[in-house]
Backbone as a ProteinNet text record, in pm:
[ID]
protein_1_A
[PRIMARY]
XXXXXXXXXXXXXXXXXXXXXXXXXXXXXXXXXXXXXXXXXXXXXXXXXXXXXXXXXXXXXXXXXXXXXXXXXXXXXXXXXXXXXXXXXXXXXXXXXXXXXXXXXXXXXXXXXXXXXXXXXXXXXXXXXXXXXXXXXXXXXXXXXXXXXXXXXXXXXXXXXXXXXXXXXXXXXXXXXXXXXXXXXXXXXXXXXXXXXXXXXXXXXXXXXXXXXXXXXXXXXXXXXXXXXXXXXXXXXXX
[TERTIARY]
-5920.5	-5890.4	-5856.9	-5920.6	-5874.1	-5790.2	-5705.3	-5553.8	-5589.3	-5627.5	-5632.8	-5534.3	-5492.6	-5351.7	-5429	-5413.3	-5429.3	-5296.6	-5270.2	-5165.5	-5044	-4921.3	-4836.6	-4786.4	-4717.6	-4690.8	-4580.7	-4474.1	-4343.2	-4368.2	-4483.2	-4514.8	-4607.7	-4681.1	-4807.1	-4729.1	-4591.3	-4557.6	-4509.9	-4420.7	-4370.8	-4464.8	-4600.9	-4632.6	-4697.4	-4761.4	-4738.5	-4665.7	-4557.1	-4413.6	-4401.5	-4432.8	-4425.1	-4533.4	-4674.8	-4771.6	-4722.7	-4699.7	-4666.9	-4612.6	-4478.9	-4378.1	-4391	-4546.9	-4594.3	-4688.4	-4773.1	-4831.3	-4755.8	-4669.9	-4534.5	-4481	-4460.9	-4393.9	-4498.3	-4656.1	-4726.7	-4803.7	-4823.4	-4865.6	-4754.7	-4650.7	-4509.1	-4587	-4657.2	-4653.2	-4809.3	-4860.3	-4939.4	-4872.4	-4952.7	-4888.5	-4940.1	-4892.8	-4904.3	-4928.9	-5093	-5095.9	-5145	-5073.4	-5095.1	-5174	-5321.4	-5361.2	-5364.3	-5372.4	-5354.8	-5467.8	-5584.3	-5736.5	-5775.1	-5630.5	-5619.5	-5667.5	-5618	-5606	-5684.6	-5720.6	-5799	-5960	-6048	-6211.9	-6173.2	-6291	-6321.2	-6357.3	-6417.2	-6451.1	-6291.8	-6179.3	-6102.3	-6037.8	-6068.4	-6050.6	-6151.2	-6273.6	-6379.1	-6304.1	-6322.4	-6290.3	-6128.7	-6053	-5924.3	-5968	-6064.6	-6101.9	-6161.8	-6258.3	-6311.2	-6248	-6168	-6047.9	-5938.5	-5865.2	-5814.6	-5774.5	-5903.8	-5952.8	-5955.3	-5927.2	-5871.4	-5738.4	-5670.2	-5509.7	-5393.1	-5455.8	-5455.9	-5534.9	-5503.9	-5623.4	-5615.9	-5478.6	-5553.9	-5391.3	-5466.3	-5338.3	-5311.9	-5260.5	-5203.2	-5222.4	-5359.7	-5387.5	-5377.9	-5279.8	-5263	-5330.3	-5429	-5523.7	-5434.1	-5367.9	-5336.5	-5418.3	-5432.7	-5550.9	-5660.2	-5683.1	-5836.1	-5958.1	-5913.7	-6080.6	-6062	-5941.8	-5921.4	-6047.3	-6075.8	-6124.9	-6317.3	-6392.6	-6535.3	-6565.2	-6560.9	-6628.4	-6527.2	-6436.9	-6361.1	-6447	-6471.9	-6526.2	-6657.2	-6735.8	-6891	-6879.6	-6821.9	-6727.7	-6734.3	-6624.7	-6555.8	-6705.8	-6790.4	-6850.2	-6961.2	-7003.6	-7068.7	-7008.6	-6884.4	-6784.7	-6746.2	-6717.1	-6612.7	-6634.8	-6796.5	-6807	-6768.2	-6751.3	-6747.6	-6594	-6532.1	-6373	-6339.6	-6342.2	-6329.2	-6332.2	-6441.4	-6493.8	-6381.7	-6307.8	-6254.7	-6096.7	-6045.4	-5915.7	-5841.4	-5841	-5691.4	-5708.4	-5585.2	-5512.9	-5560.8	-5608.8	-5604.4	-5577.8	-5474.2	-5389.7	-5453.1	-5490.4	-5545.3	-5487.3	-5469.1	-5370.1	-5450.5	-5479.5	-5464.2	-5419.5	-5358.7	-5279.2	-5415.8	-5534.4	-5634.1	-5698.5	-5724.4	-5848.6	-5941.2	-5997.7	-6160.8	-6261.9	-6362.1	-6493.5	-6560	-6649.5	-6739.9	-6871.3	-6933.8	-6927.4	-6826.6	-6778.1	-6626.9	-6544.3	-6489.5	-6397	-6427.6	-6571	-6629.4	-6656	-6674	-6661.8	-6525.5	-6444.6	-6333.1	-6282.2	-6296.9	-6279.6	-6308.6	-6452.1	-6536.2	-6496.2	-6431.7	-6456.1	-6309.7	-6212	-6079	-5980.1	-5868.9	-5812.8	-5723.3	-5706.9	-5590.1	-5665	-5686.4	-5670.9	-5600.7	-5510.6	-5445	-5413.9	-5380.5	-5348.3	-5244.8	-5112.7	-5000.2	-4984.7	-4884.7	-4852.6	-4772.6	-4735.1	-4605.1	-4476.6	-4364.8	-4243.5	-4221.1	-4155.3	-4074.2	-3914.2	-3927.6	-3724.4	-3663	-3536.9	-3452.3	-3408.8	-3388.9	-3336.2	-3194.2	-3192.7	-3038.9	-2933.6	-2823.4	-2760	-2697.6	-2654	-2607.2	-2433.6	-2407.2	-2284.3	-2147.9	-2211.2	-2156.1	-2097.4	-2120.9	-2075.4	-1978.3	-1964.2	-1883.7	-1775.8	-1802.5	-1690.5	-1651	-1667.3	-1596.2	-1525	-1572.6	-1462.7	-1408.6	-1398.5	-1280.1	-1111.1	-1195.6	-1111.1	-1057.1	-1092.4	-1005	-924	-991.4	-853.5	-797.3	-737.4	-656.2	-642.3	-775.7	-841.7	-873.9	-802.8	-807.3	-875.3	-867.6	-891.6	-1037.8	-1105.7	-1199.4	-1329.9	-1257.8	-1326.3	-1359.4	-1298.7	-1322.5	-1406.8	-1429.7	-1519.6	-1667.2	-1660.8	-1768.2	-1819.2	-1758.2	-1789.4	-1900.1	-1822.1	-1867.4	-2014.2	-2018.1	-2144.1	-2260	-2175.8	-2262.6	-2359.4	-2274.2	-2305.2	-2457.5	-2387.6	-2513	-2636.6	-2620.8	-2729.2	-2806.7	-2772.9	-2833.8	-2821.2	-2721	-2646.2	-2615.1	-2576.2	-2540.3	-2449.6	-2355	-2219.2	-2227.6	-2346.8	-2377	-2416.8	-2475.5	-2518.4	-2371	-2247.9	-2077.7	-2055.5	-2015	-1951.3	-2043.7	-2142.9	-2232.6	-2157.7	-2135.9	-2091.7	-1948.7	-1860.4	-1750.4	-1735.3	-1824.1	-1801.6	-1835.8	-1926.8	-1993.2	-1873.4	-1800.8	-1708.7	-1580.5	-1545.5	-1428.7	-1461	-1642.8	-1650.5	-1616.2	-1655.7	-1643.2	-1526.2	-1403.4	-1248.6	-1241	-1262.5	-1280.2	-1303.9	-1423	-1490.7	-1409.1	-1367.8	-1311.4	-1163.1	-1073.2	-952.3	-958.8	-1129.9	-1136.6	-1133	-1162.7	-1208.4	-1354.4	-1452.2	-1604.7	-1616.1	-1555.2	-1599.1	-1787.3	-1817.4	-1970.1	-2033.3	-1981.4	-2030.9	-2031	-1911.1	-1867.7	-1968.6	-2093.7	-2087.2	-2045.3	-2086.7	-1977.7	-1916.4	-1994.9	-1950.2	-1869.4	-1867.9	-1793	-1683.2	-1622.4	-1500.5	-1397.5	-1363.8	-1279.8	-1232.9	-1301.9	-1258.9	-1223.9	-1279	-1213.3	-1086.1	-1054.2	-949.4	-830.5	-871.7	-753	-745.9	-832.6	-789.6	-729	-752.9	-620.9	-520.2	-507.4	-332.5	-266.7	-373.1	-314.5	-297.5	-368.9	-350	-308.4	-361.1	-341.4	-441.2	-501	-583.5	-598.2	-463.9	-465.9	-487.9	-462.7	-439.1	-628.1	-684.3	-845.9	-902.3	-856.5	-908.3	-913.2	-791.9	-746.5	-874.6	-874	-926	-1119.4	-1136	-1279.3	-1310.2	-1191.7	-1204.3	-1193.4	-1096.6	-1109.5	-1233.6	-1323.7	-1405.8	-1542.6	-1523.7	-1619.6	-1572.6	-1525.5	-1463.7	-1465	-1482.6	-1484	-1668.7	-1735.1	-1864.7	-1910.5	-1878.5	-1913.8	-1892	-1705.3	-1697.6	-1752.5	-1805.1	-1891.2	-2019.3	-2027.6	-2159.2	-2158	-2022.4	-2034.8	-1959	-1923.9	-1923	-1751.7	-1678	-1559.4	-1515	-1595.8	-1545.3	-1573	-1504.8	-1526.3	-1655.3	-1712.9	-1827.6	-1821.8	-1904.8	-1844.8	-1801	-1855.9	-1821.6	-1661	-1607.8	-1518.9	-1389.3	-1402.3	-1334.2	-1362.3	-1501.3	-1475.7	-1391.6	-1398.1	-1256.2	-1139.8	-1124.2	-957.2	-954.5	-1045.5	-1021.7	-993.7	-1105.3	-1074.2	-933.6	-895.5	-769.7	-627.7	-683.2	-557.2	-455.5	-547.1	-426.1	-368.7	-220	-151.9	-242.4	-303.3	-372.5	-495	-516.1	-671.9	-585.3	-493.6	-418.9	-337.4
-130.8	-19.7	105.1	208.6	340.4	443.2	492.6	570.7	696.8	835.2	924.4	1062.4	1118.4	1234	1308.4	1466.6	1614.6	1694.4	1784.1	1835.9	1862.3	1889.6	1913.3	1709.5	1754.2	1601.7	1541	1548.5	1497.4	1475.2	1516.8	1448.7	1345.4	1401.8	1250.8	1123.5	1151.8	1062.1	938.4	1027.3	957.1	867.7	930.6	853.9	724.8	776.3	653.8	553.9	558.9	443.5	348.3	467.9	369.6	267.6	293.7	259.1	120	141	4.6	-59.3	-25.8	-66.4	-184.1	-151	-202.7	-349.1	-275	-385	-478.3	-461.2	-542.6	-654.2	-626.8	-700.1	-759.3	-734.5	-842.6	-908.2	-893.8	-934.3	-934.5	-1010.5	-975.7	-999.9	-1077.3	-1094.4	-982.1	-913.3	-786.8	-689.3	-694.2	-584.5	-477	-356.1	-232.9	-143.7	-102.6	-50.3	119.2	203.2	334.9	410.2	466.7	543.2	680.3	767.8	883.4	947.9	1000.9	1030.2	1125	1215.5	1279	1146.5	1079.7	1045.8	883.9	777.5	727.2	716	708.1	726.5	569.6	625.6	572.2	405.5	352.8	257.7	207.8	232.1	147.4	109.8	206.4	92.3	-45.2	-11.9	-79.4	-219.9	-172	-305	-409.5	-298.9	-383.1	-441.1	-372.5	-422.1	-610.5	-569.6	-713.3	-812.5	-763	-868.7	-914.7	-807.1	-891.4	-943.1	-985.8	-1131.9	-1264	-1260.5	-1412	-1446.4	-1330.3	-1331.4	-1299	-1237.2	-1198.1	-1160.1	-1181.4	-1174.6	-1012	-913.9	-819.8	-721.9	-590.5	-491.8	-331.3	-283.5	-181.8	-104.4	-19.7	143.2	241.1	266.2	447.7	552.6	602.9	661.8	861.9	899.9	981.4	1099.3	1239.5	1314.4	1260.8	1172.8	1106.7	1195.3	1301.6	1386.3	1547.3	1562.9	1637	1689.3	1541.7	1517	1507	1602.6	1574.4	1401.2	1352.3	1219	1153.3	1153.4	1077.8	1096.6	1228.9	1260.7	1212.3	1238	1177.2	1039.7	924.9	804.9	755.8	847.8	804.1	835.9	972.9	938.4	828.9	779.6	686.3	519.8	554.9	414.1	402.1	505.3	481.7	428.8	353.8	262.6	136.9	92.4	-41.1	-80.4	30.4	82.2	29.3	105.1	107.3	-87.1	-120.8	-339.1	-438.6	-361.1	-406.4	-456.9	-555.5	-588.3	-548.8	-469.5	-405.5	-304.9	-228.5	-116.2	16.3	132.9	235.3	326.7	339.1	495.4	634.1	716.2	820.2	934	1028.8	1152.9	1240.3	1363	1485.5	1646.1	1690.8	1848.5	1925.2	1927.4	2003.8	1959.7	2010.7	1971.4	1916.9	1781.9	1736.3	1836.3	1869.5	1932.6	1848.5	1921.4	1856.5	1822	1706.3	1637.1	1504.6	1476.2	1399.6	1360.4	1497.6	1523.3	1427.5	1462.1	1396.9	1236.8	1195.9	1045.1	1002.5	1085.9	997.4	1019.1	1140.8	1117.8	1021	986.2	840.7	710.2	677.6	579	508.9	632.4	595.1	557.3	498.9	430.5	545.1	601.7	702.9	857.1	983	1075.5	1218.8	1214.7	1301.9	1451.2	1550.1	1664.2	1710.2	1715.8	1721.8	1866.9	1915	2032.2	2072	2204.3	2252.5	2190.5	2132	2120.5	2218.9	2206.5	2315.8	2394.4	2469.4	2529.1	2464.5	2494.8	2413.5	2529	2474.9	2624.3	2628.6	2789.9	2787.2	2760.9	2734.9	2691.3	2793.9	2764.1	2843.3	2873.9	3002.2	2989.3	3016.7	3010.6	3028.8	2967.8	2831.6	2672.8	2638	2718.7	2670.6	2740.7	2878.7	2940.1	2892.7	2847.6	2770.1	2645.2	2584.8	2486.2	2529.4	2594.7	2655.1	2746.5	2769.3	2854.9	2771.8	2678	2593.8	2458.6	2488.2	2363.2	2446.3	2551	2646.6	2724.6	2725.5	2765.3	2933.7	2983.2	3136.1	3208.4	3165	3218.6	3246.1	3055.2	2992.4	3062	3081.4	3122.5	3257.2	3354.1	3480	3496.2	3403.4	3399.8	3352.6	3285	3186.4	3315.7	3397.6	3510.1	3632.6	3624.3	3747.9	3696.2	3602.2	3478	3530.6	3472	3496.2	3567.2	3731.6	3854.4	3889.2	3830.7	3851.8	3793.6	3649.9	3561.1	3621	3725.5	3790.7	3782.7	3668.6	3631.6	3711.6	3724.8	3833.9	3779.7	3875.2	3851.9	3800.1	3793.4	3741.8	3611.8	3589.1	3422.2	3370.9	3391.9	3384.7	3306	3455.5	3459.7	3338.1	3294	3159.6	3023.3	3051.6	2920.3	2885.2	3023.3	2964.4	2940.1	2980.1	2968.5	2814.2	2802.5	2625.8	2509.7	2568.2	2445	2503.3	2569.9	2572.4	2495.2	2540	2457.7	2298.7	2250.5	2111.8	2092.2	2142.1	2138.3	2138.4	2200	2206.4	2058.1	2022.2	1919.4	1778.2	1811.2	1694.5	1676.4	1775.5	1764.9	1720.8	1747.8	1690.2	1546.1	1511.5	1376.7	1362.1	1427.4	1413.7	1423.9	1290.4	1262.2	1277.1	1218.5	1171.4	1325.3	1427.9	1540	1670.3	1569.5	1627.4	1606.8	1661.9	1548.9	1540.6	1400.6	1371.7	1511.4	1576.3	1632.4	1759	1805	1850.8	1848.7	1698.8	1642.9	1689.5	1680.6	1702.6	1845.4	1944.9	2053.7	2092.3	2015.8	2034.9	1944.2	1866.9	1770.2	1880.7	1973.8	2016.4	2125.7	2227.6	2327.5	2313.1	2213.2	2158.3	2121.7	2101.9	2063.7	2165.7	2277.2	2360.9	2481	2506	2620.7	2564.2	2376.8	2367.9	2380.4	2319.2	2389.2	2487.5	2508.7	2687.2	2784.8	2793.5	2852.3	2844.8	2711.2	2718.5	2822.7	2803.4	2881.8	3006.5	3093.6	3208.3	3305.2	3201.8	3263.2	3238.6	3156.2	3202.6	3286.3	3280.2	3415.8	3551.4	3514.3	3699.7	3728.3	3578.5	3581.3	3651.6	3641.7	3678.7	3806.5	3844.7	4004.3	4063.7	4059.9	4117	4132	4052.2	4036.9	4157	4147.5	4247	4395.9	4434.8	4515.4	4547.1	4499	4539.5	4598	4649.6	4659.8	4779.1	4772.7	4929.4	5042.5	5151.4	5266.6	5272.6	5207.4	5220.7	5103.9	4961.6	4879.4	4854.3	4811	4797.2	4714.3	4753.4	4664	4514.9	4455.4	4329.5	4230.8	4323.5	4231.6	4273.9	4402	4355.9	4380.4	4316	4239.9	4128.8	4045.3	3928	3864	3939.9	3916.5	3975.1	4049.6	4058.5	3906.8	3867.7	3761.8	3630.9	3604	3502.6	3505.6	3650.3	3633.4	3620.6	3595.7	3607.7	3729.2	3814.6	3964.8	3962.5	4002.7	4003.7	4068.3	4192.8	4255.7	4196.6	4075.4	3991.9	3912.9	3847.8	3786.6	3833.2
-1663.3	-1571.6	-1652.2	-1561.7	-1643.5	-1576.1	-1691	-1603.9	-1686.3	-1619	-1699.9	-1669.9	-1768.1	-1708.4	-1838.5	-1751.7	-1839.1	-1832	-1903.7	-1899.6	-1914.4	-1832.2	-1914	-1981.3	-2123.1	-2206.9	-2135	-2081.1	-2018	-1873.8	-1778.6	-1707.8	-1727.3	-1781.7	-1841.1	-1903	-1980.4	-1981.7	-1901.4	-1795.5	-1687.9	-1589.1	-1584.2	-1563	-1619.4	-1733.8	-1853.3	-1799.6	-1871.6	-1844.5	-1742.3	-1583.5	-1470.7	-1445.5	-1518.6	-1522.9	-1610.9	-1734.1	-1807	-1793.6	-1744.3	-1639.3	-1510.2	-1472.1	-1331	-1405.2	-1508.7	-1566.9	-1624.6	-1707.4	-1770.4	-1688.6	-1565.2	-1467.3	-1460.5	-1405.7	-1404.4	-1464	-1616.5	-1746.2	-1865	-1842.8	-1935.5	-2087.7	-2123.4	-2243.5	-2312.9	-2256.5	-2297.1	-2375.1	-2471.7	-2602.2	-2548.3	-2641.5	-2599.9	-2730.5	-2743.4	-2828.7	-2820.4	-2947.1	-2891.3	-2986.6	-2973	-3063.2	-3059	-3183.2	-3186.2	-3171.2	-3116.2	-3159.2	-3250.7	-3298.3	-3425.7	-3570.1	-3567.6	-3665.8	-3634.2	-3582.9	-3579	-3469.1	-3548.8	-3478.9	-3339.7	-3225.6	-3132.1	-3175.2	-3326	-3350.8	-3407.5	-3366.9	-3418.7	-3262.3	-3155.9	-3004	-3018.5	-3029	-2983.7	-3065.3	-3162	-3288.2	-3210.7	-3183.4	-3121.9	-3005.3	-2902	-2789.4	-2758.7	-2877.9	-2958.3	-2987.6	-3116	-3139.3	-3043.1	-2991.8	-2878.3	-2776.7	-2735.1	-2596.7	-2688.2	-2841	-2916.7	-2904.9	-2870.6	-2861.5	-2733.7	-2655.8	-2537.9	-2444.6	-2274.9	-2188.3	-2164.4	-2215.9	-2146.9	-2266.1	-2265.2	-2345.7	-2259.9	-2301.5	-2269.3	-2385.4	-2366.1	-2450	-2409.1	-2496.2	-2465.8	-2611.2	-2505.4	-2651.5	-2607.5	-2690.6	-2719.6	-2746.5	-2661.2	-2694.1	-2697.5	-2579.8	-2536.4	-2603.2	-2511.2	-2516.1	-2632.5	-2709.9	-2733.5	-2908.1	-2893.2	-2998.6	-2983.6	-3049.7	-2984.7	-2993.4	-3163.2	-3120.3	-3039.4	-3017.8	-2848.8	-2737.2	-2735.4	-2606.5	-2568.7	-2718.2	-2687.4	-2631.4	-2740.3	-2674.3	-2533.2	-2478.5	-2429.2	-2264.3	-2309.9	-2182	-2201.4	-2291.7	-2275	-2243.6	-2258.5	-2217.4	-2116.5	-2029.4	-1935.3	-1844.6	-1784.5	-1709	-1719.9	-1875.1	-1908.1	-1956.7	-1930.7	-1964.9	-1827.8	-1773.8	-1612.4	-1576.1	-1599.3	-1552.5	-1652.3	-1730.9	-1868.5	-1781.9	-1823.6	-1772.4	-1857.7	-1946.3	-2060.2	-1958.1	-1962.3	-1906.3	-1980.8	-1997.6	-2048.7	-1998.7	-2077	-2048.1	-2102.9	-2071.6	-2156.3	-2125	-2244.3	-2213.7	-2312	-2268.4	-2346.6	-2297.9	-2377.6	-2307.5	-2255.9	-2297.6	-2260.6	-2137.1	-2020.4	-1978.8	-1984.8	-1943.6	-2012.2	-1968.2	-2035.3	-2004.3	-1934.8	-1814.2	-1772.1	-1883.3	-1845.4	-1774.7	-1766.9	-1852.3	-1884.1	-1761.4	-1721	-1611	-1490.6	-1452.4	-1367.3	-1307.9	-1446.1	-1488.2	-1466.5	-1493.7	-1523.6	-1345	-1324.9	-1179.6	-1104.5	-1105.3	-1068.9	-1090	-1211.8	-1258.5	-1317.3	-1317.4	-1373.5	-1200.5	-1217	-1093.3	-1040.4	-1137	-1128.4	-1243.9	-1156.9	-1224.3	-1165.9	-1286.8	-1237.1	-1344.5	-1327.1	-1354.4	-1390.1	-1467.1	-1458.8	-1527.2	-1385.2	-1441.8	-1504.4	-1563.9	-1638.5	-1603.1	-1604.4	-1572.9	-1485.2	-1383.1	-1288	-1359.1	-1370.7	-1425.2	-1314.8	-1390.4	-1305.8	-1259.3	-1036.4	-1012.3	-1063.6	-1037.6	-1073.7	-971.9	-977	-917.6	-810.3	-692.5	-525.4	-583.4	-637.8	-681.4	-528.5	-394.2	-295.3	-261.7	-255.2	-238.9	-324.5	-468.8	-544.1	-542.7	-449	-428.9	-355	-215.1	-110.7	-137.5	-250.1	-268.1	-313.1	-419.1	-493.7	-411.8	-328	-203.2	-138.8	-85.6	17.9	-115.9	-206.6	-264.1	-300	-340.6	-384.7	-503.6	-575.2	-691.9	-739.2	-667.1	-621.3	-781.8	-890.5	-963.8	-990.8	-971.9	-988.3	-871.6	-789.9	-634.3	-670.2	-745.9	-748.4	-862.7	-1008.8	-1110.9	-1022.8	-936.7	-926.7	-791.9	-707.9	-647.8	-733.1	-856.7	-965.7	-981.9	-1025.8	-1077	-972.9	-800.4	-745.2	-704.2	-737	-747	-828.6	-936.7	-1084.3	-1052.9	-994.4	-953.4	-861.4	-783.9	-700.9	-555.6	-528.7	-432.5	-360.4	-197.7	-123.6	-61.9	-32.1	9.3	149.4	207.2	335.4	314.5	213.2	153.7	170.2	84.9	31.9	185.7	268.3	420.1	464.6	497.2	510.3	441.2	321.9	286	310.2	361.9	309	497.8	587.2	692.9	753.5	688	690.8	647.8	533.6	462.3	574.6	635.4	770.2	854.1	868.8	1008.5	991.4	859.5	821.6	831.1	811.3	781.7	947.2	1030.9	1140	1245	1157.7	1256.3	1192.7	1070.1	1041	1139.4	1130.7	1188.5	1314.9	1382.8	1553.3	1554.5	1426.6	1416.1	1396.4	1396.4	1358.2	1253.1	1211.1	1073.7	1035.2	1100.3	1064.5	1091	1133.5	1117.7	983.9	902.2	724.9	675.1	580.7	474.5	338	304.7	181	70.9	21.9	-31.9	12.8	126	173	234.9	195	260.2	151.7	38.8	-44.6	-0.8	-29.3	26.8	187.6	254.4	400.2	408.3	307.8	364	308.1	153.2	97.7	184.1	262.2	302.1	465.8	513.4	620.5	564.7	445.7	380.2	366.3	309.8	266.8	399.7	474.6	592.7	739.8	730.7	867.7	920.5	1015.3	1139.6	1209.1	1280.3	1292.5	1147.2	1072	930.9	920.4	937.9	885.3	966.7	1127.1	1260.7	1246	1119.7	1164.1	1004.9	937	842.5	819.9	954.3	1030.5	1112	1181.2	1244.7	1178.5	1068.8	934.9	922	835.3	799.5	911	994.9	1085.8	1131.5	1133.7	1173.9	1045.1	922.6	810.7	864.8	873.6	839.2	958.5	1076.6	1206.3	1150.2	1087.8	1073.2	954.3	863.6	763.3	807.5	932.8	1000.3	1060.1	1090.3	1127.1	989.5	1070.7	979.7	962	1027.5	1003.1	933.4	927.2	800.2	675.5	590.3	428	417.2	324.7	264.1	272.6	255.8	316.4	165.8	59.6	-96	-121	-55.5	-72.4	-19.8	128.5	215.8	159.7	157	110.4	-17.2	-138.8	-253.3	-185.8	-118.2	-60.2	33.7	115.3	138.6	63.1	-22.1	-127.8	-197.1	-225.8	-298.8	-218.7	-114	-31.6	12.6	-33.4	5.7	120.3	152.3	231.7	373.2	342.2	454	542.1	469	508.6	656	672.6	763.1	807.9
[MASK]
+++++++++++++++++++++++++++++++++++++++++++++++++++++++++++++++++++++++++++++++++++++++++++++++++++++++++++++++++++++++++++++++++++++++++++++++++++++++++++++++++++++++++++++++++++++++++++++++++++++++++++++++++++++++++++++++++++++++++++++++

């Protein structure tokens, strides 16, 4: 059988792995051999291919830069039908694209072909959420760094007023008793900011929160970035 992956190397691997992984479980005692096509010719598969069905019924090749290599490629299109009828496993990987007519074949004839793209970035992280916990366990310091953050990240103080209005409502729904309406990770902070304000105390500072946000709308209230740090910090005038 033939397994073929282009592209990016850390996904091709992964799938590699799960692939051997699958065969492993159902051929435990299949070796696993890996060639480089830099550095050894197409006649040193053939030759292993040969040799061993004396020692084992079936292996696991991973030919490294399959096609990256012309004589691989010439190879490999005149093989890949008989690759394909073959009970060893072949894994094939290269960062390039195969050329047609290659591509084609392997499309046809391999069990699995696939394309792997670049890695994704990792997004960055919602620094809004981290202000809201920070605020209701009593982190006032933490809540106002992780505000600044949010700022930079590009965050809008209307994203903020959203999160910190969501983790009340949870503090909220928990104190009714709807539990199953928290979830998990939002219980820690709804449990501390009913310790710490009470229920009325959560009630009064959703309601700030929402009257900061209205009057940020018109022409007679403060901006809403910052009402919202007089809120976070607790200034006497916010309550």
């Amino acid at each position: 059988m033939i397994f073929a992956f282009w592209g990016d190397r850390r996904k091709a691997l992964r799938h590699i792995r799960k692939l051997e992984a699958a065969a492993r479980a159902r051929a435990p005692e299949a070796p696993v051999r890996v060639i480089d096509a830099e550095e050894a010719p197409p006649s040193s598969l053939e030759a292993y291919i040969g040799a061993q069905g004396l020692f084992h019924e079936r292996s696991l090749v991973r030919v490294m830069g399959a096609w990256a290599i012309r004589e691989w490629q010439e190879w490999l299109s005149q093989h890949l039908p008989t690759l394909a009828g073959d009970a060893n496993w072949f894994l094939l990987w290269s960062e390039a694209e195969p050329a047609e007519p290659l591509k084609s074949l392997l499309l046809q004839h391999a069990k699995r072909a696939i394309a792997c793209g670049q890695e994704e970035e990792e997004r960055p992280p919602v620094h809004a959420f981290s202000v809201a916990r920070a605020w209701c366990e009593g982190r006032r310091s933490e809540a106002w760094a992780a505000l600044r953050r949010a700022y930079q990240q590009g965050e809008a103080a209307e994203q903020v007023v959203g999160a910190l209005l969501w983790q009340l409502r949870a503090a909220l729904a928990f104190s009714d008793g709807e539990r199953r309406e928290v979830p998990r990770h939002a219980l820690v902070p709804a449990r501390a900011a009913l310790a710490r304000w009470g229920k009325e105390g959560v009630l009064e500072r959703y309601r700030a929160l929402l009257a900061a946000y209205h009057k940020s709308r018109t022409e007679e209230g403060d901006p809403l970035d910052l009402a919202l740090e007089l809120i976070i910090l607790e200034h006497p005038t916010t309550l």
